[in-house]
ROSE-4610 file (N, C-alpha, C; in Angstrom, 1 decimal, always signed):
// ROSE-4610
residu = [X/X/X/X/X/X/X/X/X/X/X/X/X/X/X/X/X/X/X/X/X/X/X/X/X/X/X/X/X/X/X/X/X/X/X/X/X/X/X/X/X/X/X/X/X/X/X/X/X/X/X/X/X/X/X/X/X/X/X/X/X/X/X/X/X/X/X/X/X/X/X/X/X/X/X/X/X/X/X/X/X/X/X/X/X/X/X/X/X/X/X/X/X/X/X/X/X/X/X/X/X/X/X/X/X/X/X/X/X/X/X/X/X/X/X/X/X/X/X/X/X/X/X/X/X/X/X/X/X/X/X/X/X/X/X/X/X/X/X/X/X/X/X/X/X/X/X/X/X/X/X/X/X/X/X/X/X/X/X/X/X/X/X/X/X/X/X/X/X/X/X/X/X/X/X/X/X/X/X/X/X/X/X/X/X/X/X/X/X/X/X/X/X/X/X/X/X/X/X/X/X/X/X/X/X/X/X/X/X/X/X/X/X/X/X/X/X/X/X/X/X/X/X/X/X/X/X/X/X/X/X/X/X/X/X/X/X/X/X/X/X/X/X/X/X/X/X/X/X/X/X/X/X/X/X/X/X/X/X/X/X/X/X/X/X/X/X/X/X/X/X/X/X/X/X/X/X/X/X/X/X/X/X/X/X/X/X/X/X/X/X/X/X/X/X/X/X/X/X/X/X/X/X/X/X/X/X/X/X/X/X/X/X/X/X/X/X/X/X/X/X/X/X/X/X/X/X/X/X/X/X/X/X/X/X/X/X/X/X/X/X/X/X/X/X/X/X/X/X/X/X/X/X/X/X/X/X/X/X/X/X/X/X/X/X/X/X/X/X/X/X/X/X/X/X/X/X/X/X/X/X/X/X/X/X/X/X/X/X/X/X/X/X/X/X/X/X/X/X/X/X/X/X/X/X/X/X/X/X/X/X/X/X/X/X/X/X/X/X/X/X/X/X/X/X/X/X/X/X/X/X/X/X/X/X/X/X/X/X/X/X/X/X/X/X/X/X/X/X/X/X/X/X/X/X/X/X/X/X/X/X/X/X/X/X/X/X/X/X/X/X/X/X/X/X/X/X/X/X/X/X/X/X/X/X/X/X/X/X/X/X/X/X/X/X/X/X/X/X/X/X/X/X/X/X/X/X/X/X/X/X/X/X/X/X/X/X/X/X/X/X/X/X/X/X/X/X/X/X/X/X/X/X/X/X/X/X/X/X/X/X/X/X/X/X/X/X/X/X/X/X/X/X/X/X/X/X/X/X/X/X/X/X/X/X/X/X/X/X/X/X/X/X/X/X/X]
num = [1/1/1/2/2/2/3/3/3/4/4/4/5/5/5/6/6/6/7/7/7/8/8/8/9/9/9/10/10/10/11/11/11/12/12/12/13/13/13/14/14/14/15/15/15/16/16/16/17/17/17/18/18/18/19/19/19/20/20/20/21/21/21/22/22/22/23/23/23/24/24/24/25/25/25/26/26/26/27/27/27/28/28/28/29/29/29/30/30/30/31/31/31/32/32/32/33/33/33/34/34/34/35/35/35/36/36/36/37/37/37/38/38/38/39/39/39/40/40/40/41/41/41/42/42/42/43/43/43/44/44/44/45/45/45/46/46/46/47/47/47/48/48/48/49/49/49/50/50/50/51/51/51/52/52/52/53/53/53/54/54/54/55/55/55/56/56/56/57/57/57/58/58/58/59/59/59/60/60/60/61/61/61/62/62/62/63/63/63/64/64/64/65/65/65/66/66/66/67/67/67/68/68/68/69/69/69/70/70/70/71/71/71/72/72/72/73/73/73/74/74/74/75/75/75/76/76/76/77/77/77/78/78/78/79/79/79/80/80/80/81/81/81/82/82/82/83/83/83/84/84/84/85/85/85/86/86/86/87/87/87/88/88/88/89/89/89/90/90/90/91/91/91/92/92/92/93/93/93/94/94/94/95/95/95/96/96/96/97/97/97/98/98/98/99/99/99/100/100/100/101/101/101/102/102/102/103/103/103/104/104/104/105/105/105/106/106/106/107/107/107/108/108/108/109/109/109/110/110/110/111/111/111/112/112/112/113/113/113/114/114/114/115/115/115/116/116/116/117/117/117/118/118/118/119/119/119/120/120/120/121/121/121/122/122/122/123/123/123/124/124/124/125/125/125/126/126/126/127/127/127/128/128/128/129/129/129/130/130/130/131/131/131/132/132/132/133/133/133/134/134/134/135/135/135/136/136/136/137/137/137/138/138/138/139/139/139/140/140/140/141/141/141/142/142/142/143/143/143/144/144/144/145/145/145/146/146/146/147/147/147/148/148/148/149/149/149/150/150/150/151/151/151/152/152/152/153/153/153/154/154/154/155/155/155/156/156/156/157/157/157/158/158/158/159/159/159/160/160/160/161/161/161/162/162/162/163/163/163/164/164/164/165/165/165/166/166/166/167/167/167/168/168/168/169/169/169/170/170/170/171/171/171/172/172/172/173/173/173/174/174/174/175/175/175/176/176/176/177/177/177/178/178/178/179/179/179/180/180/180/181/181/181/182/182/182/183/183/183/184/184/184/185/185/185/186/186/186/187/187/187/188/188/188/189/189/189/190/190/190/191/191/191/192/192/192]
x = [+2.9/+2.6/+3.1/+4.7/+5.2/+4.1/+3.3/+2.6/+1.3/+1.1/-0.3/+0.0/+1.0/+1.3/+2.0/+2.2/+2.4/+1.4/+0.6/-0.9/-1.0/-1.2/-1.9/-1.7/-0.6/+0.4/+0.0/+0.0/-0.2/-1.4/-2.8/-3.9/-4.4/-3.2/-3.2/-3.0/-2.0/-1.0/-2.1/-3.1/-4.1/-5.0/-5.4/-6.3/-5.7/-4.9/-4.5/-4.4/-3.8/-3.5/-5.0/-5.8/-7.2/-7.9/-8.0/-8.3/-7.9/-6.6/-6.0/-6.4/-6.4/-6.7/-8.0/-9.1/-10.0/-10.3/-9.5/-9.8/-9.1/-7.9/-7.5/-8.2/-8.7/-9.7/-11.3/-11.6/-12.7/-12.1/-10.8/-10.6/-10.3/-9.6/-9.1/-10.4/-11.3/-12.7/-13.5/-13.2/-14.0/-13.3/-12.3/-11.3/-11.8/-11.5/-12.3/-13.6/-14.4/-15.8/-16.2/-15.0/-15.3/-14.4/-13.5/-12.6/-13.7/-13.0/-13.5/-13.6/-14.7/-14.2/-13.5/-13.1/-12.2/-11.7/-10.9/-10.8/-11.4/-11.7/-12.0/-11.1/-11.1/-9.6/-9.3/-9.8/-9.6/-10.0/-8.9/-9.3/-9.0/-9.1/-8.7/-7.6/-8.3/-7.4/-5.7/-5.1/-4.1/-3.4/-4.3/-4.2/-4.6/-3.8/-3.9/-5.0/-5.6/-6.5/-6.6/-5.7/-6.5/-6.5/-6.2/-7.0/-7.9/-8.3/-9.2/-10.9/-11.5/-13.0/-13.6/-14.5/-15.6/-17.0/-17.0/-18.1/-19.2/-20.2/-21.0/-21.1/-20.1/-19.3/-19.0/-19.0/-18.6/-18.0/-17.0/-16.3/-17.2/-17.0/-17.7/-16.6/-15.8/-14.8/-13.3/-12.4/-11.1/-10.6/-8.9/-8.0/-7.0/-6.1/-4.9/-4.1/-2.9/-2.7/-1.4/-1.0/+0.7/+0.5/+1.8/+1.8/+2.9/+2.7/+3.7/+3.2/+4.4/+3.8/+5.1/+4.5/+5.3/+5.6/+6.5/+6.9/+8.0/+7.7/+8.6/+9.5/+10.6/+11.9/+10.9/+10.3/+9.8/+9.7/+9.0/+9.3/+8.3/+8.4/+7.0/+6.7/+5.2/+4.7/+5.3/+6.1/+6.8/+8.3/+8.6/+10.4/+10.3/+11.8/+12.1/+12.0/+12.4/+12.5/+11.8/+11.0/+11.0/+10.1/+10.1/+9.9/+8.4/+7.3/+6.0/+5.8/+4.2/+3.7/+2.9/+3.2/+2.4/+1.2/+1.5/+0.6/+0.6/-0.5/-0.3/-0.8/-0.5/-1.0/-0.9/-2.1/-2.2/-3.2/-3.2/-4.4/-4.5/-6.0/-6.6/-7.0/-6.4/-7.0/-8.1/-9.4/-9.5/-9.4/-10.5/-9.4/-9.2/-10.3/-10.1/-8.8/-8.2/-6.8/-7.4/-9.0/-9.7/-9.0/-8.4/-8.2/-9.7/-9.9/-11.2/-11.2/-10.1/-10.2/-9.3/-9.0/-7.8/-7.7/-6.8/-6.7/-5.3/-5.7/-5.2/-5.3/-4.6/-5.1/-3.7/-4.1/-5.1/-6.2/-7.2/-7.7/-7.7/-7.3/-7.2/-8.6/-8.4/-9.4/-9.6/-10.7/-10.9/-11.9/-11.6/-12.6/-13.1/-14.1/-14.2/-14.7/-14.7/-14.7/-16.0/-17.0/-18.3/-19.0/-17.9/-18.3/-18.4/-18.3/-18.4/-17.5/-17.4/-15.9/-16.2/-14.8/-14.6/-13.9/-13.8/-12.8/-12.7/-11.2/-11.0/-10.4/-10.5/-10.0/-9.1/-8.0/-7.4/-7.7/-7.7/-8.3/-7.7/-6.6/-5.6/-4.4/-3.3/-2.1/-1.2/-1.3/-0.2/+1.1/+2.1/+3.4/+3.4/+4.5/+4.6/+5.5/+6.9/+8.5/+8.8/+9.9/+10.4/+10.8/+11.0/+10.8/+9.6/+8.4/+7.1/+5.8/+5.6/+4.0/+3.3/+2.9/+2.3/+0.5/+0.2/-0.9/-2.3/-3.5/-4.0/-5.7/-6.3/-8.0/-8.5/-9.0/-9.4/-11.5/-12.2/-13.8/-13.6/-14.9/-15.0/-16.3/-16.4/-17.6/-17.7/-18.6/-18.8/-20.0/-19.3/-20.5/-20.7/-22.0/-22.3/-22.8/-23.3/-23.8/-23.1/-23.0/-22.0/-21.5/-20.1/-19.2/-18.9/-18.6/-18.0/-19.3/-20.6/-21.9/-21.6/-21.7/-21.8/-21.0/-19.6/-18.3/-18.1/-17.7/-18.0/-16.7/-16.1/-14.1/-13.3/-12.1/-10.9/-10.2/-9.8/-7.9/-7.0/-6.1/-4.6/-4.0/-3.7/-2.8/-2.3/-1.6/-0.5/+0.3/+1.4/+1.8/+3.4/+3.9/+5.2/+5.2/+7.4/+7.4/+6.6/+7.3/+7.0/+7.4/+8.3/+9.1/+10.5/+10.7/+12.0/+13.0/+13.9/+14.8/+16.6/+16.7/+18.1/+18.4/+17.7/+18.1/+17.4/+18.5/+18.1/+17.5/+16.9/+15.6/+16.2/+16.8/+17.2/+16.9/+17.8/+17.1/+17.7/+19.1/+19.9/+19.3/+18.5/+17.6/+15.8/+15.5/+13.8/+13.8/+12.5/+12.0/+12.1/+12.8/+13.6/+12.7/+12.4/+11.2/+11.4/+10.8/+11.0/+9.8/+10.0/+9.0/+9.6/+8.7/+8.7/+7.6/+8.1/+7.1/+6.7/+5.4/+4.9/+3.8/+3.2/+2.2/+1.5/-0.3/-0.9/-1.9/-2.7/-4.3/-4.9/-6.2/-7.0/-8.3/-9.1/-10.4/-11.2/-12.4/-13.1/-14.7/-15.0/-16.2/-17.2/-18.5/-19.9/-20.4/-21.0/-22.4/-23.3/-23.4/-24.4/-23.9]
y = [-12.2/-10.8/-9.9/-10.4/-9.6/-9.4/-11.1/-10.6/-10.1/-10.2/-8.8/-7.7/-7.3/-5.6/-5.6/-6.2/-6.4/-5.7/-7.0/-7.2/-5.7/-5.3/-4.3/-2.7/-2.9/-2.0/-1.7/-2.5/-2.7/-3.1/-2.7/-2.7/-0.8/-0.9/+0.7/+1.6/+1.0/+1.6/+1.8/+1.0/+0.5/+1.4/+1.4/+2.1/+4.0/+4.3/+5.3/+6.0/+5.3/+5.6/+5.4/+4.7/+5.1/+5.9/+6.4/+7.4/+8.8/+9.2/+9.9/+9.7/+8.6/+8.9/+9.1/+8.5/+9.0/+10.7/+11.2/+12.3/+13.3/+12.7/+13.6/+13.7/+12.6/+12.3/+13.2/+13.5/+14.2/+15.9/+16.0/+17.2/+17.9/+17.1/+16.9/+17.6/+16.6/+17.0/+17.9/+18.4/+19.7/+20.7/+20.7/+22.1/+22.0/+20.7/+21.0/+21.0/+20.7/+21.3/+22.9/+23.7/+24.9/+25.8/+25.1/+25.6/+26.2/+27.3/+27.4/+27.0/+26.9/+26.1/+26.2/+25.2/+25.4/+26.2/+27.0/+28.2/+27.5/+28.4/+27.1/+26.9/+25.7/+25.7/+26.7/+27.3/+28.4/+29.6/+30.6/+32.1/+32.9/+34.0/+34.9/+35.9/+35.9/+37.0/+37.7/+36.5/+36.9/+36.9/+37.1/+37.0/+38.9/+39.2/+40.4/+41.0/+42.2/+42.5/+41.8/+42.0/+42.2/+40.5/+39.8/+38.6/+37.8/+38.7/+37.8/+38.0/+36.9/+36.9/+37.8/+38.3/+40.1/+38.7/+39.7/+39.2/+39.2/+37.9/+37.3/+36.0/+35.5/+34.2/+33.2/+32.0/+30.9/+29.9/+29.6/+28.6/+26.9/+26.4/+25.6/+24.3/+24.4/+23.4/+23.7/+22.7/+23.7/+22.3/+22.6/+21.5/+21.6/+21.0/+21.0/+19.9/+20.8/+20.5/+20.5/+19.0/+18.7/+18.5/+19.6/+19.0/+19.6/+19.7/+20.6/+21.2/+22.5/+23.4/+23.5/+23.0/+23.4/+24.6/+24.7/+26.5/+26.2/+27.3/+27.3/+28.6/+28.8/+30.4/+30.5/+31.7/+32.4/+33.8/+34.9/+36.1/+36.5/+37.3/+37.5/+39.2/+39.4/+40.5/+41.7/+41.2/+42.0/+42.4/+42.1/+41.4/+40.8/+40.7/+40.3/+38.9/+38.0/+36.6/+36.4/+35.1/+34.6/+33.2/+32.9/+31.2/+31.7/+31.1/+31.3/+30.0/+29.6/+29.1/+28.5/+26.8/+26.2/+25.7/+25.0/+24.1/+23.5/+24.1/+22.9/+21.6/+21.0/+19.5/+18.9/+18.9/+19.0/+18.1/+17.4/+16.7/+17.6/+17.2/+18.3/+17.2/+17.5/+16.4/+17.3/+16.5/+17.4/+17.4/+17.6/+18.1/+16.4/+15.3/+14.0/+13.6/+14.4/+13.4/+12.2/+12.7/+12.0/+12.4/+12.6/+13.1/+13.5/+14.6/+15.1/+15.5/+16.5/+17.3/+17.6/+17.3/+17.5/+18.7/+19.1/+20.7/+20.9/+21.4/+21.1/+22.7/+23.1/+23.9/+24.2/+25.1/+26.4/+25.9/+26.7/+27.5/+26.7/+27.7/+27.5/+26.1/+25.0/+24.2/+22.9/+22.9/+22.5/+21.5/+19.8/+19.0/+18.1/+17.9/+17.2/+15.4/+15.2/+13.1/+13.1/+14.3/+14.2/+14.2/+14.8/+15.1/+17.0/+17.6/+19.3/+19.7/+21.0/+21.6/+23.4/+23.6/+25.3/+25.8/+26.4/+27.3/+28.5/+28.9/+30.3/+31.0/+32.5/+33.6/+34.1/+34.4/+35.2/+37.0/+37.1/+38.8/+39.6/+39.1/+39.2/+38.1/+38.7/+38.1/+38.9/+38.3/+39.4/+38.2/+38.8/+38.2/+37.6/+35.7/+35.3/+34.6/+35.8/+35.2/+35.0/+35.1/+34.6/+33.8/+32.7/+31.2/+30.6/+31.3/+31.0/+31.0/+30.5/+31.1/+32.1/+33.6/+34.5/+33.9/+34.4/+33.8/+34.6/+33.9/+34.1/+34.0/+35.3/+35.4/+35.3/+33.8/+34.0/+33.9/+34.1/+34.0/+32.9/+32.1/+31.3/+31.4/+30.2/+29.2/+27.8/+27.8/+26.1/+25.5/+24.8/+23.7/+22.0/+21.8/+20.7/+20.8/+19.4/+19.7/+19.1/+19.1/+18.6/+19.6/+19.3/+20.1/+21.0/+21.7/+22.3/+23.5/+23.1/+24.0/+24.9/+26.0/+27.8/+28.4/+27.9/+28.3/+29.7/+30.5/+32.0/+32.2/+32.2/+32.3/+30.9/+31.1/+30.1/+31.0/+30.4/+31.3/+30.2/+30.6/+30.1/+30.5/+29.5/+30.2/+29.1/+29.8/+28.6/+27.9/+29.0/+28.3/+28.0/+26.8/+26.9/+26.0/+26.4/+26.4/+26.8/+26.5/+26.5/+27.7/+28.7/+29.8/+29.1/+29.6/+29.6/+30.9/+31.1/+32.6/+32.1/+31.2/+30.8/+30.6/+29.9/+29.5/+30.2/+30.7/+32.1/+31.2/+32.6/+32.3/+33.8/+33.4/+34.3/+33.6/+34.4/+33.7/+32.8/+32.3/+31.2/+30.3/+30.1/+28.9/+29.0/+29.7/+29.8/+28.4/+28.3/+26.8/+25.5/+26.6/+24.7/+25.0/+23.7/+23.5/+23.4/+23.5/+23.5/+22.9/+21.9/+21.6/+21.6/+22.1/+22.7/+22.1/+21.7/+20.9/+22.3/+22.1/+23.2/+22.4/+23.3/+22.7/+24.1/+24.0/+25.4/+24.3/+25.4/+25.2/+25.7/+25.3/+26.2/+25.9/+27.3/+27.4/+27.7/+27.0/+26.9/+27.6/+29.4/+29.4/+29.4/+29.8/+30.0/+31.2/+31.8/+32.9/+32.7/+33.0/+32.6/+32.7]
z = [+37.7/+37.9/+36.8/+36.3/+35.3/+33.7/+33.4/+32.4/+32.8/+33.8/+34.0/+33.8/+34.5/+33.6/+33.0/+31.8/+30.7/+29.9/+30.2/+29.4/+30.1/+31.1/+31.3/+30.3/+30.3/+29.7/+28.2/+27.7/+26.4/+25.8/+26.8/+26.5/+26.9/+27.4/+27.9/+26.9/+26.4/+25.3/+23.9/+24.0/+22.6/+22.5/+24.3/+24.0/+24.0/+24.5/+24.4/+23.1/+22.0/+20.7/+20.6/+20.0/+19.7/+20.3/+21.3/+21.5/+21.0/+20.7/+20.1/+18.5/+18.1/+16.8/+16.3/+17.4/+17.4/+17.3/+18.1/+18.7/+17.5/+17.1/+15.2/+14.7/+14.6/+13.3/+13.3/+15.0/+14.7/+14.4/+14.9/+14.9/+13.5/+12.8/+11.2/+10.7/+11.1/+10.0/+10.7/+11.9/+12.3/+11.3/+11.2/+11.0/+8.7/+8.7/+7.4/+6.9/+8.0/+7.5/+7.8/+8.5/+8.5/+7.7/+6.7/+5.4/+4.6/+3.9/+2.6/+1.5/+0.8/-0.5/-1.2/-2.5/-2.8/-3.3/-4.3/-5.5/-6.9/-7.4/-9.2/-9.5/-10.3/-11.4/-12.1/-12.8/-14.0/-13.7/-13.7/-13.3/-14.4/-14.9/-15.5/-14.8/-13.5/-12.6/-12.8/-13.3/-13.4/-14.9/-15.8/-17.1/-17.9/-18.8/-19.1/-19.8/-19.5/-20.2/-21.4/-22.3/-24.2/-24.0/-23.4/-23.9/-22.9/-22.4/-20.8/-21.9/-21.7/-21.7/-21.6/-22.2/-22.1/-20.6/-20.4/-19.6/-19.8/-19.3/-19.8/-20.9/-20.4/-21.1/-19.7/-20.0/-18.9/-19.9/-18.4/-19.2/-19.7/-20.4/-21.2/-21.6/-21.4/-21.6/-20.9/-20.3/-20.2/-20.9/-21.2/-21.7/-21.8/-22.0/-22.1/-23.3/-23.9/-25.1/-25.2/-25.7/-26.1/-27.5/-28.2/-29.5/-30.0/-31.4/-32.0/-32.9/-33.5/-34.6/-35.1/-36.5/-37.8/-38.5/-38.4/-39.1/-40.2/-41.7/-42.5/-42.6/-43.0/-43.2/-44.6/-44.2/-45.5/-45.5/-46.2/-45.8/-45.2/-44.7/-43.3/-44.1/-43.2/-43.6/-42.5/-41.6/-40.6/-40.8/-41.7/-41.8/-42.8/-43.5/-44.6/-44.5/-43.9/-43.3/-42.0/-41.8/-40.4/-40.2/-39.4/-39.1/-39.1/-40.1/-40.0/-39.8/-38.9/-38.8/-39.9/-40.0/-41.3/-41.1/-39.7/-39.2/-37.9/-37.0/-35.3/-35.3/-34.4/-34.2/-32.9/-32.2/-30.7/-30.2/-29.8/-28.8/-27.5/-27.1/-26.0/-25.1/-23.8/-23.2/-21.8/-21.4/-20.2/-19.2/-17.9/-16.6/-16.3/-16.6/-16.3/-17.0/-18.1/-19.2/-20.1/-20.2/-21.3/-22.3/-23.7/-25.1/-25.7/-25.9/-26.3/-27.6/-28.2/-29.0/-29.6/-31.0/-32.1/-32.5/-32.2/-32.8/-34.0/-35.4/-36.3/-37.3/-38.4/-39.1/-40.0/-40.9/-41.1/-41.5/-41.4/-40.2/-39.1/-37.6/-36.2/-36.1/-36.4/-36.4/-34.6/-34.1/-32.8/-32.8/-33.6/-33.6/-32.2/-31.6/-30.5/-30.7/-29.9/-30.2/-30.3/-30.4/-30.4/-32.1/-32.7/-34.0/-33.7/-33.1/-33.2/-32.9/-33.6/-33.9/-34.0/-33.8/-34.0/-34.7/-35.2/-36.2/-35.3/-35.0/-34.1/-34.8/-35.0/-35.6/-34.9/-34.2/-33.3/-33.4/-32.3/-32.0/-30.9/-30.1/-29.5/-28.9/-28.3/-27.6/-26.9/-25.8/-24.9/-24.9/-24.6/-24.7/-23.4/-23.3/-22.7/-21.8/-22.2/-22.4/-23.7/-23.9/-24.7/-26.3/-25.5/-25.9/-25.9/-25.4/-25.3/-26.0/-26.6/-27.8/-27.0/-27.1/-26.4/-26.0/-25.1/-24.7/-25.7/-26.2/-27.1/-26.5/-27.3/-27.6/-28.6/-29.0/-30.3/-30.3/-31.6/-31.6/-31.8/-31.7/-32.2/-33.1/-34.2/-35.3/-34.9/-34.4/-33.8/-34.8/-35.3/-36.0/-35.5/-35.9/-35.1/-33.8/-33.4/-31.8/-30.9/-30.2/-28.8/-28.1/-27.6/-26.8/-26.8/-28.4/-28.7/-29.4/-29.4/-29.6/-29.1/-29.9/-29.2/-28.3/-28.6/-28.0/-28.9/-27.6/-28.4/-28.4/-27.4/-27.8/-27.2/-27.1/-27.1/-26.4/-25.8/-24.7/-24.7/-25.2/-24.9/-24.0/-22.9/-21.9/-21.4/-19.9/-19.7/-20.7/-21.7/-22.8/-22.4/-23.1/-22.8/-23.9/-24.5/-25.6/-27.1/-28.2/-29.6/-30.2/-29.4/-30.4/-30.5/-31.8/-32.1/-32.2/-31.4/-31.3/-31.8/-31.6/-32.3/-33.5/-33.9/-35.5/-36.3/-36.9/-38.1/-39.2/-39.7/-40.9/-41.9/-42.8/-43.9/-45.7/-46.4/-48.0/-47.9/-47.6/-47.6/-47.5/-46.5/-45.6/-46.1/-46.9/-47.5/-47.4/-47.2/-47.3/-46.3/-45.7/-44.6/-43.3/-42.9/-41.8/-40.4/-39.4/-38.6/-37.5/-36.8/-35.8/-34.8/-34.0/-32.4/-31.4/-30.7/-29.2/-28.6/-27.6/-27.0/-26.0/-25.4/-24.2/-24.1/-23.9/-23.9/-23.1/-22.5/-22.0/-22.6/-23.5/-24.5/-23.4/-23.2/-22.4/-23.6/-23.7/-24.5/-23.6/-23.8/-23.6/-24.3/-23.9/-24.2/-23.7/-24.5/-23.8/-22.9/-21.5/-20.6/-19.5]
């Protein structure tokens, strides 16, 4: 008698939990098929006037960029001394963390694995902390065809690191170099 309701017990017990998980499971996906979709990845919304996109532009690439920038103590056109920018060096990778796009310069240069590329002028930057490279609107010249075809601007944002605020830059020190790690998201749009 004892393993009858046993058995009974624990066929009870089986079907109890499947039913219940049945029953999550339809309720889980009721509740998300009446969600909203998702947000986009990429907003402007909370990005400052002078360097958000003019409208009538879509985004056409996003990515994301580890690298560094070289800076030499020389005299600046702001100041007698200061850590200028020589040269960046950044891989782009995108939303998949494919590596897409080498970004290198002077000039602000933007090659893709396709063979097409940009050259960006900068045309604004709002500040971004600190310690932070300010966030950036540059035009773009795209040559070649692919990816990078008829990218009208570039945005830097989401930047962290690549200023230097500690280590002084005077005559003593002209010349001496400096490389700095950083991390940006560069949005790559188009007209349309």
């Amino acid at each position: 008698m004892r393993s009858i309701n046993t058995q009974a017990r624990t066929a009870g017990k089986s079907l109890l939990c499947t039913t219940l998980m049945v029953g999550g499971t339809a309720l889980i996906m009721a509740a998300c098929s009446s969600a909203p979709p998702l947000p986009k990845v990429y907003t402007q919304d909370r990005l400052p006037q002078a360097v958000m996109v003019p409208a009538g532009n879509t985004v056409a690439l996003e990515t994301r960029a580890t690298g560094i920038l070289n800076y030499e103590c020389k005299p600046t056109a702001t100041g007698p001394y200061g850590w200028v920018l020589v040269s960046p060096q950044a891989n782009l990778l995108d939303r998949t963390g494919k590596d897409v796009v080498a970004y290198s310069g002077p000039p602000a240069t933007f090659k893709h694995v396709d063979g097409s590329s940009v050259i960006g002028t900068q045309i604004a930057v709002a500040p971004n902390g600190e310690y932070t490279l300010p966030l950036q609107l540059s035009t773009a010249q795209s040559t070649g065809s692919g990816a990078l075809q008829g990218i009208s601007y570039i945005q830097r944002v989401n930047t962290k690191g690549g200023i230097e605020k500690t280590k002084p830059c005077a005559a003593l020190n002209t010349g001496e170099k400096l490389t700095l790690p950083y991390q940006a998201d560069y949005i790559f749009w188009r007209q349309g």
